[in-house]
C-alpha positions as CSV (number, residue, x, y, z in Angstrom):
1,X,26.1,20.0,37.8
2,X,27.1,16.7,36.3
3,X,26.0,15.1,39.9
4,X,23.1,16.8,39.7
5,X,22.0,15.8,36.1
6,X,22.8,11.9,35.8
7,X,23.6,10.7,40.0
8,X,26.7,9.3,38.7
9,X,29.4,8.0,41.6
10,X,32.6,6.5,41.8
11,X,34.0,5.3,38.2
12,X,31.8,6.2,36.1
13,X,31.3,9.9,37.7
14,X,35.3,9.9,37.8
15,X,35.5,9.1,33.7
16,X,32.9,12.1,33.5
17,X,35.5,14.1,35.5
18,X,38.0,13.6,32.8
19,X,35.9,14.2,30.1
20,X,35.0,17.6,31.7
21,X,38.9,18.4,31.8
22,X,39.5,17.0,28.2
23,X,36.6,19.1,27.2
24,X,37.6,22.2,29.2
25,X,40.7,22.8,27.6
26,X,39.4,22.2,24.4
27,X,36.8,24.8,23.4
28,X,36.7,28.2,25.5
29,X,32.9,27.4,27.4
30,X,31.8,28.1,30.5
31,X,32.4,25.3,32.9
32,X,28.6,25.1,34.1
33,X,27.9,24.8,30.2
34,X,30.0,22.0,30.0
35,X,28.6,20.3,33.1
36,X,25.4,20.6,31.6
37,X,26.0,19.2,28.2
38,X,28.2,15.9,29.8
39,X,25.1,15.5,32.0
40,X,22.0,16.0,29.6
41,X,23.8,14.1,26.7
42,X,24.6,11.2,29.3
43,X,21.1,11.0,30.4
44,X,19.2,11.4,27.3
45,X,20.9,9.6,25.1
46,X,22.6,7.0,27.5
47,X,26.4,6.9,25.9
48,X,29.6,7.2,28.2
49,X,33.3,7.2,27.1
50,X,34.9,8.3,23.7
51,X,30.7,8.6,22.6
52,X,29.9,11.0,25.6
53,X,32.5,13.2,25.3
54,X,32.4,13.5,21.6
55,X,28.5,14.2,21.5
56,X,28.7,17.1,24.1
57,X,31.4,18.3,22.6
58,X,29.6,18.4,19.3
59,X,26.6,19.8,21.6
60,X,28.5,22.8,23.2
61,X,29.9,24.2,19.7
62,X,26.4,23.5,18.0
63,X,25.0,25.5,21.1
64,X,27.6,28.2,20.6
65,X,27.5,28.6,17.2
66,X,23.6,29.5,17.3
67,X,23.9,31.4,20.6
68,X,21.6,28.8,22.7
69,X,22.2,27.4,25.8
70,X,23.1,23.9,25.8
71,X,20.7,22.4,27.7
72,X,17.9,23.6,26.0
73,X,19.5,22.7,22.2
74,X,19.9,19.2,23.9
75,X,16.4,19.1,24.6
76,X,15.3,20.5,21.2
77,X,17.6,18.3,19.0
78,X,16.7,15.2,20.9
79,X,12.8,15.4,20.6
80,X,14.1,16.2,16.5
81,X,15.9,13.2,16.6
82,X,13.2,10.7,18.1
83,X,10.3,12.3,15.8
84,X,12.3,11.1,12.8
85,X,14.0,7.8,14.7
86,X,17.6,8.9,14.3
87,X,20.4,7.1,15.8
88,X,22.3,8.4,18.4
89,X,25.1,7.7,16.4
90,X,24.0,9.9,13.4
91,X,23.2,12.8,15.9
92,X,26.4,14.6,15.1
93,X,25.4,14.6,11.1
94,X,21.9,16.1,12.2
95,X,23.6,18.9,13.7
96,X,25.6,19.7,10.7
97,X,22.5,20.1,9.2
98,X,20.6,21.9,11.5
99,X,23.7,24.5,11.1
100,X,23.7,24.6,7.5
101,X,20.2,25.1,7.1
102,X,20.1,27.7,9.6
103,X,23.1,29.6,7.8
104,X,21.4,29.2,4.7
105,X,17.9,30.7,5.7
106,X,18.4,32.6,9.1
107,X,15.8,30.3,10.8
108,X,16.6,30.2,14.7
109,X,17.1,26.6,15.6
110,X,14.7,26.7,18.4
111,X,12.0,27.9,15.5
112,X,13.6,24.6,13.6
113,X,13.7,21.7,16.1
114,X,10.1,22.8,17.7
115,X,8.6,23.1,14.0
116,X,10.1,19.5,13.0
117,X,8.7,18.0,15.9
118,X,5.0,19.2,15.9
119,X,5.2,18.4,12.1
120,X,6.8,15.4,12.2
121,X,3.7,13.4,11.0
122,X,2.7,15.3,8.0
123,X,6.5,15.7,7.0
124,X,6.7,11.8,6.9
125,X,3.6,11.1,4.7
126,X,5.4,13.7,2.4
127,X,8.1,11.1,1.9
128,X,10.6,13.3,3.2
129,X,13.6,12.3,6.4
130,X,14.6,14.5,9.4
131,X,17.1,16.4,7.2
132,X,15.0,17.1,4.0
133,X,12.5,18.3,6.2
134,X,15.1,20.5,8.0
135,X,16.0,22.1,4.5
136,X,12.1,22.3,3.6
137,X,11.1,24.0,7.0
138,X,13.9,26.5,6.9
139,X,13.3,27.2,3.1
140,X,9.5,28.0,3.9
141,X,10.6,30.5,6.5
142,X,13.0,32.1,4.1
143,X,11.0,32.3,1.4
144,X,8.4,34.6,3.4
145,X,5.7,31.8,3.5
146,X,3.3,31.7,6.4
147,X,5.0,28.4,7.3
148,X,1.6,27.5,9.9
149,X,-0.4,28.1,6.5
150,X,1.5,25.3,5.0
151,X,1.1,23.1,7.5
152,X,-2.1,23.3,7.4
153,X,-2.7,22.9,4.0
154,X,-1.1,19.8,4.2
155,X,-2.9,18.2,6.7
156,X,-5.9,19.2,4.6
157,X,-4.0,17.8,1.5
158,X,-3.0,14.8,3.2
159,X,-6.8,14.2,4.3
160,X,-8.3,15.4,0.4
161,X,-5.4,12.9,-1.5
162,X,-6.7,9.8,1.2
163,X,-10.7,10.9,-0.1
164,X,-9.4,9.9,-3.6
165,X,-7.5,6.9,-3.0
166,X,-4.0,8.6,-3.5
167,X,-0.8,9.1,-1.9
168,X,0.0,12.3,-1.1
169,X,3.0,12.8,-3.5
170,X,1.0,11.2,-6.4
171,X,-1.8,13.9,-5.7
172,X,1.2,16.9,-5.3
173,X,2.9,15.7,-8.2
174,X,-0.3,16.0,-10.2
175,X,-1.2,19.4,-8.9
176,X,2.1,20.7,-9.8
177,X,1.5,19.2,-13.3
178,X,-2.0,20.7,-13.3
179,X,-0.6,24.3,-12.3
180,X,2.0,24.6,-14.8
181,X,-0.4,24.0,-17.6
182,X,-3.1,26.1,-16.1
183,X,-4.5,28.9,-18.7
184,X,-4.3,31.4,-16.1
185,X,-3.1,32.0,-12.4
186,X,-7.0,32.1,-11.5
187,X,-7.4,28.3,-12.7
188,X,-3.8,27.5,-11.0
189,X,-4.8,29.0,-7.6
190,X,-8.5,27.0,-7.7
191,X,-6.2,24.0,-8.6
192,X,-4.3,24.4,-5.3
193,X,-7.1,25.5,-3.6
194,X,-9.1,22.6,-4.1
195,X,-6.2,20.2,-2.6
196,X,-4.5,22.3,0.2
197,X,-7.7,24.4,1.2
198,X,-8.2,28.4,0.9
199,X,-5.7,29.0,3.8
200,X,-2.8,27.8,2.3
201,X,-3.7,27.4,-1.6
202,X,-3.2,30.8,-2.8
203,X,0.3,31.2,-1.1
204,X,1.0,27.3,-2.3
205,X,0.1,27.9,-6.0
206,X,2.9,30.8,-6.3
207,X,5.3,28.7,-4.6
């Protein structure tokens, strides 16, 4: 599998070797799991040694604490990681994060990573980094909120705030201002309306 995955030979395929034993007797995983997460980590994020090991062994328990296969949560995290320009270094902190904010809200992390990266954009011009918008996404999906609805309120947010000359979290900060000291929930849910679009403003003004 490791062959397979990265065409390593001689030294370097022999230090993958060992890393496969160390790993092997370290964490109870199917061998062809491990294979698999020495050879996507080496490929797609181009780190050997102490780095390799440590990262696939990070990558096996994150896969086996969310019942995934490794290969595919490799796949998943990495697109995550490059939406937001994480370092491969600080991929080990994003995975505590993707944990607790999948423990905290139930959201699958397939759901998570997916919805991060077809967001990324929007998520970014609200100000917020790869793990705030972790903790936001799986919040939205706990909370019951049609999180597609959001989305697309914020696009049309994003698009209403640049008509007026504003930054999106001057116009959200605004709105929330304008909500609280609405005479009514009528007014309030016109207020959101009127920034995030009938789709998403009704659900956005209870929130």
């Amino acid at each position: 599998t490791i062959i397979k995955k990265t065409g390593a030979s001689g030294d370097t395929l022999e230090g993958m070797e060992e890393i496969f034993d160390r790993i092997a007797s370290t964490i109870p995983a199917d061998f062809d799991q491990i294979g698999s997460a020495i050879g996507e980590v080496n490929t797609r994020f181009g780190v050997v040694g102490d780095e390799l090991e440590s990262l696939s062994l990070s990558f096996l328990k994150f896969s086996q604490l969310n019942d995934t296969d490794v290969s595919s949560a490799i796949d998943s995290v990495q697109k995550a990681m490059a939406t937001f320009g994480i370092a491969t270094e600080d991929a080990g902190l994003f995975l505590d994060t993707l944990n607790k904010v999948g423990q905290d809200t139930g959201i699958s992390m397939s759901t998570l990573t997916s919805s991060i990266v077809s967001n990324g954009s929007y998520l970014k011009e609200l100000g917020l980094n790869a793990a705030s918008s972790a903790t936001f996404l799986g919040k939205l999906e706990n909370s019951g909120i049609d999180t597609s609805a959001v989305m697309t309120g914020l696009k049309t947010a994003i698009k209403n705030a640049s008509a007026e000359g504003k930054p999106l979290n001057q116009a959200l900060i605004e709105l929330e201002d304008s909500i609280k000291n609405a005479g009514s929930s009528t007014e309030a849910t016109q207020k959101a309306i009127e920034l995030f679009g009938s789709r998403a403003g009704v659900q956005l003004a209870t929130a």
